[in-house]
GUTILUM-622621 format. One record per residue (C-alpha): residue number from 1; chain; z, x, y. Coordinates in Angstrom, 3 decimals. Layout:
SITE; NUM; A; Z; X; Y
...
This chain:
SITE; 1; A; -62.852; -34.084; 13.470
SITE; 2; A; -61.919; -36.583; 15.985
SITE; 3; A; -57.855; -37.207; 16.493
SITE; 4; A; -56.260; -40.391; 15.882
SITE; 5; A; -58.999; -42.283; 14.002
SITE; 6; A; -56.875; -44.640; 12.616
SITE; 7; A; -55.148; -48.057; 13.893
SITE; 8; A; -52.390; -49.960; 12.445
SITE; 9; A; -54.501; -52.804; 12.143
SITE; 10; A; -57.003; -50.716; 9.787
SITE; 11; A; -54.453; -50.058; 7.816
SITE; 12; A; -52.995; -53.166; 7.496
SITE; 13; A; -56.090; -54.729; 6.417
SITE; 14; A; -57.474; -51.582; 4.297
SITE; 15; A; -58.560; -53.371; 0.490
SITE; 16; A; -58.915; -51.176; -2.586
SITE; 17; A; -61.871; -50.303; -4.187
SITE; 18; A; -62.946; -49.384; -7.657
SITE; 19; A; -62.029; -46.187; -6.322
SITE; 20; A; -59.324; -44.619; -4.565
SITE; 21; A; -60.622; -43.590; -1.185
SITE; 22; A; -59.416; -41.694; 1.732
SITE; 23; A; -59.035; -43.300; 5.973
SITE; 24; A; -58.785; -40.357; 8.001
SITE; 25; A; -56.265; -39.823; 11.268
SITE; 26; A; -57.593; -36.540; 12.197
SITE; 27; A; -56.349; -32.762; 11.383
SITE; 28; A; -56.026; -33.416; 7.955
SITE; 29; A; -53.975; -36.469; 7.876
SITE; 30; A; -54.958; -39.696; 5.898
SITE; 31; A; -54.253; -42.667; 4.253
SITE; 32; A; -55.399; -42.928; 0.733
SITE; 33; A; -55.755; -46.408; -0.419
SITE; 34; A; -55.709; -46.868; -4.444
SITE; 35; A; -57.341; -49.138; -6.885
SITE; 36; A; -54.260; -51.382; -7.137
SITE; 37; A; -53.836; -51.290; -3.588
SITE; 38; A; -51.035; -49.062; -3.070
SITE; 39; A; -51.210; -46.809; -0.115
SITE; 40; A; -49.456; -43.467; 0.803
SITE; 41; A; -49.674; -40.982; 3.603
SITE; 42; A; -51.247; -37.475; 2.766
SITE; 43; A; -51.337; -34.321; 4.503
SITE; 44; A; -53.972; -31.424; 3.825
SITE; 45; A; -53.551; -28.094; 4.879
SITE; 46; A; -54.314; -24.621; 4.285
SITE; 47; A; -51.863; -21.487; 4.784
SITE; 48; A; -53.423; -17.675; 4.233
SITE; 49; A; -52.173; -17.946; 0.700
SITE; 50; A; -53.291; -21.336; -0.353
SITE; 51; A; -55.334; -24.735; 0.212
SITE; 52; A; -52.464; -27.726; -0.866
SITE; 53; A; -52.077; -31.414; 0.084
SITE; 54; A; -48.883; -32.747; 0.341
SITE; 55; A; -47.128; -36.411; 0.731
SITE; 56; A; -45.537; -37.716; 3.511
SITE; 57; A; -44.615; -41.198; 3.199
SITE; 58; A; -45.818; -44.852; 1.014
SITE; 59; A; -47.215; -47.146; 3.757
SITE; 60; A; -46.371; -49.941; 4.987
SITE; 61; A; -42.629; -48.521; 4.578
SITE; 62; A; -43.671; -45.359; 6.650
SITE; 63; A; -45.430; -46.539; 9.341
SITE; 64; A; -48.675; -45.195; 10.802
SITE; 65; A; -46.566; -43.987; 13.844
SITE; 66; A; -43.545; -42.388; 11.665
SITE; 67; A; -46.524; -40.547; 9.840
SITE; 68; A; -47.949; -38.845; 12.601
SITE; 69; A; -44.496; -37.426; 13.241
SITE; 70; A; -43.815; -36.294; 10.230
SITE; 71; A; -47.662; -34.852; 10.515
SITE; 72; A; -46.797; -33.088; 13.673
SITE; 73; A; -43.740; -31.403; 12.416
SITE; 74; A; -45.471; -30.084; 9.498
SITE; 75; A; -48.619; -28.867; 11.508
SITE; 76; A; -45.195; -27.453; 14.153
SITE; 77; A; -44.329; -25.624; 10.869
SITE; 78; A; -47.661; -24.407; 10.180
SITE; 79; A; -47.871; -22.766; 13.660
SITE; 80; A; -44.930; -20.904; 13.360
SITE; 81; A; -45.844; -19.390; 9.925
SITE; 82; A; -43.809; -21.679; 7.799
SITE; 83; A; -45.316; -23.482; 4.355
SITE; 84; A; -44.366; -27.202; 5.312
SITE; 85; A; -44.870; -28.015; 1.083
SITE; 86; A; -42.906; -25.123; 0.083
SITE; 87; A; -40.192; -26.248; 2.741
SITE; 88; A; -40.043; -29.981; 1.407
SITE; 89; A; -39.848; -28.364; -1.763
SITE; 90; A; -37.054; -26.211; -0.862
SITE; 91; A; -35.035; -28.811; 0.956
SITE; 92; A; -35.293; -31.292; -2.669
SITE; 93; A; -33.898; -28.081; -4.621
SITE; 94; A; -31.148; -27.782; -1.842
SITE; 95; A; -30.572; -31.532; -2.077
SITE; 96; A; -29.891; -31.654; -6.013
SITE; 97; A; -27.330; -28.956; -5.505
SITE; 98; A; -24.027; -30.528; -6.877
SITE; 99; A; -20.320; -29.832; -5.776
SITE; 100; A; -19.511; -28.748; -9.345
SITE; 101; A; -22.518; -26.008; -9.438
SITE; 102; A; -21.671; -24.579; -5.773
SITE; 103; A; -17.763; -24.325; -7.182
SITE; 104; A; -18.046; -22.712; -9.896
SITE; 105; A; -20.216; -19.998; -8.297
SITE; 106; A; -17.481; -19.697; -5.626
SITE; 107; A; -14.820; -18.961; -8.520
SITE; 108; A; -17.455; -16.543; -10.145
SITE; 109; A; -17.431; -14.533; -6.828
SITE; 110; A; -13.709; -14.685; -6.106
SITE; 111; A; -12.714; -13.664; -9.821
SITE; 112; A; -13.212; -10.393; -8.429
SITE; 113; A; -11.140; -10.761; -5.559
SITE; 114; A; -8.158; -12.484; -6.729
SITE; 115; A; -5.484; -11.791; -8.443
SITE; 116; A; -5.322; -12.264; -12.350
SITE; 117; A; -2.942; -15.014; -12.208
SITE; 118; A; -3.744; -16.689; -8.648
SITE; 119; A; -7.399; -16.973; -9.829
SITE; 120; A; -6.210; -18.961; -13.145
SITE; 121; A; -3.962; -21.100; -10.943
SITE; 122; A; -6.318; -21.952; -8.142
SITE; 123; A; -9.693; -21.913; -10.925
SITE; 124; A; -7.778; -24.674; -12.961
SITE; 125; A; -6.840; -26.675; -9.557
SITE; 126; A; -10.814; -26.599; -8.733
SITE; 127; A; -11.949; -28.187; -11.597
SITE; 128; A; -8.730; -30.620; -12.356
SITE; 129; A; -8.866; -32.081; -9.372
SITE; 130; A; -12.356; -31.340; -6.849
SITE; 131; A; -14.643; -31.245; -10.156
SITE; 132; A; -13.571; -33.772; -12.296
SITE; 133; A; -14.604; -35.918; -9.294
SITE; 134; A; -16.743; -34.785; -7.019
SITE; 135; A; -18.749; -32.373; -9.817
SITE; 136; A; -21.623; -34.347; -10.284
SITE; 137; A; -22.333; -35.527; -6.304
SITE; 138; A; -24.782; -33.371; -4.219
SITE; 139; A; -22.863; -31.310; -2.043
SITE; 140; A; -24.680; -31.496; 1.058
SITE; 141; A; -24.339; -36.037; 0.662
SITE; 142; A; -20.205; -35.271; 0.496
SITE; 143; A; -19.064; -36.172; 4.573
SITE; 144; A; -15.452; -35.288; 5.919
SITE; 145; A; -14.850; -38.697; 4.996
SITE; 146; A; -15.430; -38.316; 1.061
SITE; 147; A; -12.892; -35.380; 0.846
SITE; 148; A; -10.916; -37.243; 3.078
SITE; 149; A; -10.666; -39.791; 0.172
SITE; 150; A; -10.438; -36.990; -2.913
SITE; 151; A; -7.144; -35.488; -0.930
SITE; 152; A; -5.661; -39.148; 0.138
SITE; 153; A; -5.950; -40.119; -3.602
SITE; 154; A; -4.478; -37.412; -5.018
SITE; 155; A; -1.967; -37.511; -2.079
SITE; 156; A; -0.877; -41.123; -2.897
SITE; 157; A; -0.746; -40.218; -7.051
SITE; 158; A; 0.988; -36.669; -6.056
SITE; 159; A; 3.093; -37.323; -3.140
SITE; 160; A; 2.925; -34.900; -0.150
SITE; 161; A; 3.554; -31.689; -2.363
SITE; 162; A; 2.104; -28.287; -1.935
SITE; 163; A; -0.572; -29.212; -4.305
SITE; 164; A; -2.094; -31.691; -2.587
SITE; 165; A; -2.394; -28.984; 0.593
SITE; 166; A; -3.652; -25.814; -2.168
SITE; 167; A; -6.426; -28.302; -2.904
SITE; 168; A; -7.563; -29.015; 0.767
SITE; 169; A; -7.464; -25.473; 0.936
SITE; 170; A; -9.987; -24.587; -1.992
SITE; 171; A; -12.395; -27.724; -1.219
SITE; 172; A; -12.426; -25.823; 2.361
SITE; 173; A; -13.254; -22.806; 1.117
SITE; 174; A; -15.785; -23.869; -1.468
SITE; 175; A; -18.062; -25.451; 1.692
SITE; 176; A; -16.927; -22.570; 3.528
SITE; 177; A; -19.213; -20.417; 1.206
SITE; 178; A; -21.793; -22.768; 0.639
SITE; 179; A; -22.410; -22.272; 4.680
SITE; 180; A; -22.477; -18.537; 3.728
SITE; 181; A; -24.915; -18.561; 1.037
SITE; 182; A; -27.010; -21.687; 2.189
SITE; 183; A; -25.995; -23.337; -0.960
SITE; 184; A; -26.641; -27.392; -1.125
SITE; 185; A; -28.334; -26.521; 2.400
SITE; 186; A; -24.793; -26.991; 3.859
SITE; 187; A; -24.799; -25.661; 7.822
SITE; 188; A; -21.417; -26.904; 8.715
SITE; 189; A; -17.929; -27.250; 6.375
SITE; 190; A; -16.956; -30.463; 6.845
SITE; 191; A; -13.460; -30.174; 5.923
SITE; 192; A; -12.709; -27.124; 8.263
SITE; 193; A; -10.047; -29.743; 10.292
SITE; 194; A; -8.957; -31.753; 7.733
SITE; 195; A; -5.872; -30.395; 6.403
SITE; 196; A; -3.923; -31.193; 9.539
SITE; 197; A; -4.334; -35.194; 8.694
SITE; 198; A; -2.237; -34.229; 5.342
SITE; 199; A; 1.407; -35.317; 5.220
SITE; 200; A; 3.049; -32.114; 5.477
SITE; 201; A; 5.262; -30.418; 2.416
SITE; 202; A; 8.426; -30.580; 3.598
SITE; 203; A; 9.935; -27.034; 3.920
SITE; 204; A; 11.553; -25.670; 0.714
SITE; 205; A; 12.938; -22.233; 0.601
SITE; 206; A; 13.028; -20.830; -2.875
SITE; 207; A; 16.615; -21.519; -4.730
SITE; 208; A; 18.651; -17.985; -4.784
SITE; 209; A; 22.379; -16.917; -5.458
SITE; 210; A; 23.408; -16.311; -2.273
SITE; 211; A; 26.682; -14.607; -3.484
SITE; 212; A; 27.591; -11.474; -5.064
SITE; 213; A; 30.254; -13.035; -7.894
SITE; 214; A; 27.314; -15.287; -8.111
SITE; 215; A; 25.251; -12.250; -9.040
SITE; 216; A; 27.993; -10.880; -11.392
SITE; 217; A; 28.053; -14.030; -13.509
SITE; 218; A; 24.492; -14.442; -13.769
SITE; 219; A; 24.296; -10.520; -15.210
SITE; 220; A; 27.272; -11.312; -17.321
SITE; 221; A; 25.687; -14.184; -18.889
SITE; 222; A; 22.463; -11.935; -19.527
SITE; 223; A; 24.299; -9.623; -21.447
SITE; 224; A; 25.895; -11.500; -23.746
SITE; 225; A; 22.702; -13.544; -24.705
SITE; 226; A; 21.588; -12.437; -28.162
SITE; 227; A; 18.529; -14.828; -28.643
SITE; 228; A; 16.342; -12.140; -26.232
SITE; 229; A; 14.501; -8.932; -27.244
SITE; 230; A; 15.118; -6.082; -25.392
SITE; 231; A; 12.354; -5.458; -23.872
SITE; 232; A; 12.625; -8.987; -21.949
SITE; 233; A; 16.699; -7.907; -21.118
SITE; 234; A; 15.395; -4.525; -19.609
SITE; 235; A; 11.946; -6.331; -17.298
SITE; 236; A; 15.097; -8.526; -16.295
SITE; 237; A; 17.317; -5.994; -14.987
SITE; 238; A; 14.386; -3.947; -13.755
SITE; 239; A; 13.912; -7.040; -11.643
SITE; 240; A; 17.155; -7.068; -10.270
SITE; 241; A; 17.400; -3.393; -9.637
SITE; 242; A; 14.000; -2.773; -8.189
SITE; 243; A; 12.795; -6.504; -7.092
SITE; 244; A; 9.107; -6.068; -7.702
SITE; 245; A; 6.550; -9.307; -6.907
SITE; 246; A; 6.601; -10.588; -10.447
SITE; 247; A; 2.772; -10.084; -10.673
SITE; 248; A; 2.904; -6.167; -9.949
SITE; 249; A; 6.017; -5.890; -12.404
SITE; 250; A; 3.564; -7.879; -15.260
SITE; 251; A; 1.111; -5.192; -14.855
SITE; 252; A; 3.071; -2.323; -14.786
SITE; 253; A; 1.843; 0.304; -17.154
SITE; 254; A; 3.631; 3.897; -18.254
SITE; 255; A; 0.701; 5.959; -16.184
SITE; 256; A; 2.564; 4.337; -12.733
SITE; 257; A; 6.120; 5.450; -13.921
SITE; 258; A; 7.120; 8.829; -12.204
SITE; 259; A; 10.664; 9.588; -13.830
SITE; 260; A; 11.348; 12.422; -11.600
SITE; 261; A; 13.180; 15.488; -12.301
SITE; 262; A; 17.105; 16.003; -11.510
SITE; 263; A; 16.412; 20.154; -11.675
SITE; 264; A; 14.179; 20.516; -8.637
SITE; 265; A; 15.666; 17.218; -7.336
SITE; 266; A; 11.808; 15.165; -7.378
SITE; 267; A; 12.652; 11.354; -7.011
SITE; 268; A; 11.883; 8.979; -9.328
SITE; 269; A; 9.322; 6.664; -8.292
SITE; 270; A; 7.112; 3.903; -9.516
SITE; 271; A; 3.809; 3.420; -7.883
SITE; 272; A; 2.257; 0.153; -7.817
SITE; 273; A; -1.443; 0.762; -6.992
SITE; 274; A; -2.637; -1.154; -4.116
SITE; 275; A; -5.269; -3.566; -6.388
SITE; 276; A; -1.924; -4.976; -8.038
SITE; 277; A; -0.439; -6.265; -4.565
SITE; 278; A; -0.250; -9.125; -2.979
SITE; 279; A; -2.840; -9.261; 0.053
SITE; 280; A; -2.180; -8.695; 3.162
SITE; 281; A; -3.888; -9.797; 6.108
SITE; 282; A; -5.180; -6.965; 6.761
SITE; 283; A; -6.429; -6.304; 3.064
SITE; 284; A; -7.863; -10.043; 3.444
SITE; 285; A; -9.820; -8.623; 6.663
SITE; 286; A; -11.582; -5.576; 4.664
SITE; 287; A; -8.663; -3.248; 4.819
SITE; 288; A; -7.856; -0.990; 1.641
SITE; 289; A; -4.421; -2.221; -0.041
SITE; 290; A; -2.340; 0.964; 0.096
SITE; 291; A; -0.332; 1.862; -3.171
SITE; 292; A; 3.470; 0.992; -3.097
SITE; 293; A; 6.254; 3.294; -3.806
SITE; 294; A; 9.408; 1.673; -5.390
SITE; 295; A; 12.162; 4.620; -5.720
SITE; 296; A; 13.701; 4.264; -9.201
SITE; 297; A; 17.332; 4.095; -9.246
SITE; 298; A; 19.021; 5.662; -11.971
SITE; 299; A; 19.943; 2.416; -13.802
SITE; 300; A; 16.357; 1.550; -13.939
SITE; 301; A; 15.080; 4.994; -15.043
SITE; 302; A; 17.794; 4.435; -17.837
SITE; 303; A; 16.551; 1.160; -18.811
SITE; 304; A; 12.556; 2.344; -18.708
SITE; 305; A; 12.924; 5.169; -20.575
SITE; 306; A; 14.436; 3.670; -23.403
SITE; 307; A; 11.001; 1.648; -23.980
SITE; 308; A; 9.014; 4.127; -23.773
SITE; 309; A; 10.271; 5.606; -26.898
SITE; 310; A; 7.455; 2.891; -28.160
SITE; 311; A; 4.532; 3.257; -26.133
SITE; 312; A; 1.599; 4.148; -27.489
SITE; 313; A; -0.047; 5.349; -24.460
SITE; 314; A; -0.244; 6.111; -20.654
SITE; 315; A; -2.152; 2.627; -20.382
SITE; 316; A; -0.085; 0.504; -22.277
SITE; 317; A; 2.168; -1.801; -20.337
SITE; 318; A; 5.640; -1.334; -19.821
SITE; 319; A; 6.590; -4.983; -20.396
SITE; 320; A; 4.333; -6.183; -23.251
SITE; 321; A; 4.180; -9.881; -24.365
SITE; 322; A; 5.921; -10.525; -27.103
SITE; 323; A; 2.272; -11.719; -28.889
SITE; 324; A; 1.253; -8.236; -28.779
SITE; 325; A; 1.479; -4.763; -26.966
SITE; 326; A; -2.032; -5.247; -25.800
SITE; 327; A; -1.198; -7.989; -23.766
SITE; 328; A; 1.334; -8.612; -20.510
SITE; 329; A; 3.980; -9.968; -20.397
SITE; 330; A; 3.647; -14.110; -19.922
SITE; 331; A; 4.737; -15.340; -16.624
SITE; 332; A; 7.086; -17.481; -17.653
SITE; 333; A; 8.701; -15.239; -19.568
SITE; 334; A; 11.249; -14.345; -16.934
SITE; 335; A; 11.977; -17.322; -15.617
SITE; 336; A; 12.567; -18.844; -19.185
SITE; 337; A; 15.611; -16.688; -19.265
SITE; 338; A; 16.922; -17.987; -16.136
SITE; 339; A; 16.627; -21.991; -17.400
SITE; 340; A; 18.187; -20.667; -20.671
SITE; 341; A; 21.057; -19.296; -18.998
SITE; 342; A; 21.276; -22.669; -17.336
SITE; 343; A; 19.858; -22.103; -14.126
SITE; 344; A; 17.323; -24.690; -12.513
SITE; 345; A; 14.370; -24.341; -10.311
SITE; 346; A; 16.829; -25.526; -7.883
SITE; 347; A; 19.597; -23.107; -7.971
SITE; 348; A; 17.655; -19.647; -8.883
SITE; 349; A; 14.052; -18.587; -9.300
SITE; 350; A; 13.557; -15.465; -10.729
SITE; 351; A; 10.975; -14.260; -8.008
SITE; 352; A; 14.078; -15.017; -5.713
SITE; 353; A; 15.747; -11.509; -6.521
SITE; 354; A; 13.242; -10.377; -3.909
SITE; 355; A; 15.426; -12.584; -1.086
SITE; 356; A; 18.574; -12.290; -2.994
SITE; 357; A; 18.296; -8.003; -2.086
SITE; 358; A; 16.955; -8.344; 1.343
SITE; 359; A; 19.609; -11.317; 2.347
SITE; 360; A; 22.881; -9.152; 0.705
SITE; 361; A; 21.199; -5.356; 1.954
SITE; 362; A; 21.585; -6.964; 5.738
SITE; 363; A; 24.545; -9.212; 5.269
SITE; 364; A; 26.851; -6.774; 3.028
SITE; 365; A; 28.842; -4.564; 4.766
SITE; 366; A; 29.173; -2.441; 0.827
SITE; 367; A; 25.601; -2.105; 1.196
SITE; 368; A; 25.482; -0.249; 4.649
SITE; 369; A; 24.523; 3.689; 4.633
SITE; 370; A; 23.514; 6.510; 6.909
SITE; 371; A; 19.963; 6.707; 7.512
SITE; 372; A; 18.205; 10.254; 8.015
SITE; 373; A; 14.876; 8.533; 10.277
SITE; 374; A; 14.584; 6.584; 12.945
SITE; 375; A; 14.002; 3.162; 10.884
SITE; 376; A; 16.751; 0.187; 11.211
SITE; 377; A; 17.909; -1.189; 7.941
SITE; 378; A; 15.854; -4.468; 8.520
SITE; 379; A; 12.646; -1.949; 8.697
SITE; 380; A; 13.554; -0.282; 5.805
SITE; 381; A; 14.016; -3.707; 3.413
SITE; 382; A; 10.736; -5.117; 4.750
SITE; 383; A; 8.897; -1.955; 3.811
SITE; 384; A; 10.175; -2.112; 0.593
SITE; 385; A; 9.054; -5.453; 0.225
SITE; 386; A; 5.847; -4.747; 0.664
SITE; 387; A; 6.070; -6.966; 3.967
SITE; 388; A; 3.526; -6.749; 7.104
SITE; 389; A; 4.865; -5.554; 10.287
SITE; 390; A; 4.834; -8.369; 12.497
SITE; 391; A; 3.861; -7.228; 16.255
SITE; 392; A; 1.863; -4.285; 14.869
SITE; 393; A; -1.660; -6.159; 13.777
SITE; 394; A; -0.519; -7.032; 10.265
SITE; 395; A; -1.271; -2.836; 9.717
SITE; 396; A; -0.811; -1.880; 6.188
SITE; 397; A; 2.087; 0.652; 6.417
SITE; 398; A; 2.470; 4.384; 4.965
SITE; 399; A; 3.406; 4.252; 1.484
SITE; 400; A; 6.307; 6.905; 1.787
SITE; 401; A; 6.995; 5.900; 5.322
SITE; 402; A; 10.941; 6.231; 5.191
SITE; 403; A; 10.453; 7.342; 1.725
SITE; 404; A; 13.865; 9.232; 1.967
SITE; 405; A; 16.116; 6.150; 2.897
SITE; 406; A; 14.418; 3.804; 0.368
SITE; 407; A; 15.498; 6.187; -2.248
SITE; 408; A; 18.749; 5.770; -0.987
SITE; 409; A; 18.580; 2.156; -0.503
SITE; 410; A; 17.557; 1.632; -4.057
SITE; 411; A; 20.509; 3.663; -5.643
SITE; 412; A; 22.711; 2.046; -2.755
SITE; 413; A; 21.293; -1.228; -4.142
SITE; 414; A; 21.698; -0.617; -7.898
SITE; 415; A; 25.417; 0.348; -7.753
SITE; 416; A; 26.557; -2.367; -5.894
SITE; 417; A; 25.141; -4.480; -9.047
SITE; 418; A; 27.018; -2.625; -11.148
SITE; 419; A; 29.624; -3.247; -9.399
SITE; 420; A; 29.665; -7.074; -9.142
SITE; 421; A; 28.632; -6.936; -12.444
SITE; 422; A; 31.885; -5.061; -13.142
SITE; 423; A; 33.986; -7.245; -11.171
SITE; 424; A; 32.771; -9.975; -12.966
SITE; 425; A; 34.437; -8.908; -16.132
SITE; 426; A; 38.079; -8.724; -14.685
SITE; 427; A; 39.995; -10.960; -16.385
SITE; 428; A; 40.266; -12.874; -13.023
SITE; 429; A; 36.972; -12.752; -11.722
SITE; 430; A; 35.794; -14.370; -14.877
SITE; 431; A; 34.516; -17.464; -15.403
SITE; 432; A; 32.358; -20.108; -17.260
SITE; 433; A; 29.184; -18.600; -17.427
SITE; 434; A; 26.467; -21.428; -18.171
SITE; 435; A; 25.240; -22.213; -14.598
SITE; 436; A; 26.072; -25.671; -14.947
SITE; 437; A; 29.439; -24.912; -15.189
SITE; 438; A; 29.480; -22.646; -12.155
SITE; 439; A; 29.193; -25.224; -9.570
SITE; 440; A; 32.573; -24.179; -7.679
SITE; 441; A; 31.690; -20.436; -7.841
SITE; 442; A; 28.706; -21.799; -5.897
C-alpha cells in the first residue's frame, strides 16, 4: 500500500459515479466519493478485538491535509493500545454531559456527607439558581467567563449578599468533582479563582443581647407568653442554659441524655454524637468527629425530665415538632419565638445564645470560678463550644478534656440566669417587655 496516494487536486476534481467509490491515501485512509457527490474522509482499522471504519471529516470543509492529521493521531492511538472509534465515541458521550446531570450527582454524593439541614439549604441553592440556568448546557462548553456571568447576574438582582458568594462556592465545587470523576470530560475547574472578583459581603456579626438585664427581660417575656407549648418553652431555655448549635439540639434524642445520679455524685451529661456536629477542619480532612459532652446543669435536667414523662422511647427526640413526635423539631421554630417576643434578626438570633455565654463567661466578673486543671477560662468556653484550637492543626479535642470545670461552668452559667432572670422581676428592674419597647435598656 503505497503512502500518500492522494493530491488535493484529485480530490478536488473527484466526480461521482453510479456508485459510491473509494480514493485511497494509504494505511487505511480514504476519500469516499458518493453518488450525489458528497465526499467524506474515512479511516479503516483493525484493533485485536475488532475490524471498524470510522469518520473523520466531510471534504472540502476538512481538508486533505487536516485529514491526514487527524489520521495520524488515530493510527498514534492505535500504537499505544487505544481504540481511536471507541475514544471519539467516548469524548461525544463526555460532550453531551450537561451542568444539571453532573449537579445533581454531586448532591447525590454529598447527601451523605452533609448535614440534614445544610444539604436542603445548599441542594435548593443548586438548582434555584446554577440549574435553572445553566442545567441544560454541556458542562465541559461552560468557560470561567459563563459563570462569571451566572454570579454577576445574580449579583446585580441580589446585591453583594452571602448568597451570591454560597453560590460561587457550590458551582466551584460541582466542577471541582466533575475533575474528580471525569464527568463532562472536565480536566480543570474553571471557577477555582473566581470568587475573589465577587463584591465582598460586608461583615455582619450575628445580633445578640449583649447585657445581662437584657437577658432578664428577654426570659421574663418568655415566661409569661401563653400562646407556646411547653415543649417549645423548655428547647428554649435548654438553649439558654446549655447553648447547643441549633442543629445538634434538633436532633437530640432521650438515648444521648445522661441524667446523672446525685447519690454517687455521676454528672449529668448530654452527649452529642460526633455525626450531629458541625465539621471541623479536621473532620473535613478525613478525621473522625469526636462526640461532645455538654454537662447538664440542674435547671436543664429539671426542664428535660419533665418531657420525658412522654417519650415513647430511647429514640424518640427530645424536642419533637409540633406535626408529630416522629419528626424534629422545625428550624424555625425557635427563632419564631424570638420575632414573637418582638425581637428582630437585627437585635437577637436565637443561635446567638452561643456568643451571648461565651461574651458574658469572659466579661462577667459573677461568672468567674476556681478551676481544678490547668485550662484558662477562654480554653474552657471554646471547648465547650465545640470550637477548633487555633495553633494546634485544627485537632479535634478530647471530649471530657476539662470535663470537671465545664461541669462547673455550666451550673456557674445556669445560676447566673436565674439570677438576672430574678432581678428582672424587682419591681425596679422591671420594664416593658416587648423588644420594641426596650430600646433604652439596650
Amino acid at each position: 500500500m503505497k503512502r500518500h496516494e492522494l493530491t488535493e487536486t484529485v480530490c478536488r476534481n473527484a466526480q461521482p459515479g453510479a456508485k459510491a467509490y473509494q480514493l485511497s491515501d494509504g494505511y487505511g485512509l480514504f476519500l469516499l466519493v458518493m453518488p450525489n457527490g458528497s465526499k467524506y474522509w474515512r479511516y479503516k482499522y483493525s484493533t485485536p478485538a475488532r475490524r471498524a471504519t470510522m469518520t473523520l471529516g466531510v471534504y472540502p470543509w476538512v481538508s486533505l491535509k487536516d485529514a491526514r492529521l487527524k489520521h495520524f493521531e488515530c493510527r498514534r492511538q492505535l500504537q499505544l493500545g487505544h481504540d481511536p472509534g471507541v475514544q471519539k465515541q467516548e469524548a461525544k458521550d463526555q460532550a453531551s454531559v450537561t451542568f444539571g446531570v453532573v449537579a445533581e450527582q454531586f448532591l447525590t454524593k454529598m447527601q451523605g456527607e452533609w448535614a440534614e439541614s445544610s444539604y436542603g439549604a445548599r441542594a435548593s441553592r443548586v438548582r434555584r439558581y446554577l440549574i435553572t440556568t445553566l442545567g441544560q448546557v454541556p458542562i465541559a462548553t461552560i468557560t470561567t467567563q459563563t459563570v462569571w456571568q451566572v454570579l454577576k447576574d445574580l449579583q446585580d438582582k441580589r446585591g453583594p449578599v452571602d448568597t451570591v458568594h454560597r453560590v460561587g462556592d457550590l458551582i466551584s465545587q460541582v466542577f471541582q468533582f466533575a475533575v474528580q470523576t471525569g464527568a463532562g470530560g472536565i480536566k480543570v475547574n474553571p471557577c477555582s479563582e473566581l470568587r475573589r472578583a465577587l463584591t465582598p459581603v460586608p461583615v455582619n456579626h450575628h445580633a445578640m443581647l449583649k447585657h445581662p438585664h437584657q437577658v432578664g427581660q428577654l426570659l421574663l417575656a418568655l415566661e409569661d407568653m401563653t400562646d407556646i407549648t411547653e415543649t417549645v418553652r423548655a428547647a428554649f431555655l435548654v438553649m439558654v442554659y446549655c447553648w447547643p448549635r441549633t442543629e445538634s439540639m434538633r436532633l437530640a434524642t432521650w438515648d444521648q441524655m445522661d441524667f446523672g445520679d446525685e447519690t454517687t455524685g455521676e454528672p449529668a451529661i448530654w452527649t452529642i454524637p460526633g455525626t450531629n456536629m458541625k465539621r471541623t477542619q479536621a473532620a473535613k480532612a478525613g478525621e473522625d468527629m469526636p462526640d461532645h459532652l455538654i454537662p447538664l446543669p440542674t435547671q436543664a435536667v429539671a426542664l428535660l425530665r419533665s418531657l420525658k414523662a412522654s417519650a415513647r422511647s430511647e429514640k424518640d427526640y427530645v424536642f419533637p415538632s409540633q406535626l408529630g413526635r416522629s419528626r424534629m423539631m422545625s428550624d424555625g421554630t425557635l427563632r419564631s419565638v424570638l420575632r414573637r417576643l418582638g425581637y428582630d434578626k437585627s437585635q437577637m438570633q436565637i443561635h446567638a445564645w452561643r456568643a451571648v455565654a461565651g461574651t458574658m463567661l469572659r466579661e462577667q466578673p459573677a461568672l468567674k470560678f476556681p478551676l481544678v486543671s490547668n485550662a484558662s477560662h477562654k480554653e474552657l468556653i471554646e471547648v465547650q463550644l465545640a470550637h477548633d484550637f487555633k495553633g494546634k492543626a485544627e485537632k479535634p479535642y478530647n471530649r471530657a478534656e476539662y470535663l470537671a470545670d465545664r461541669i462547673t461552668m455550666m451550673q456557674t452559667w445556669a445560676d447566673f440566669i436565674d439570677t438576672v432572670k430574678a432581678e428582672a422581676h424587682q419591681p425596679q428592674a422591671r420594664r416593658p417587655r416587648k423588644a420594641a419597647q426596650l430600646q433604652e435598656a439596650r
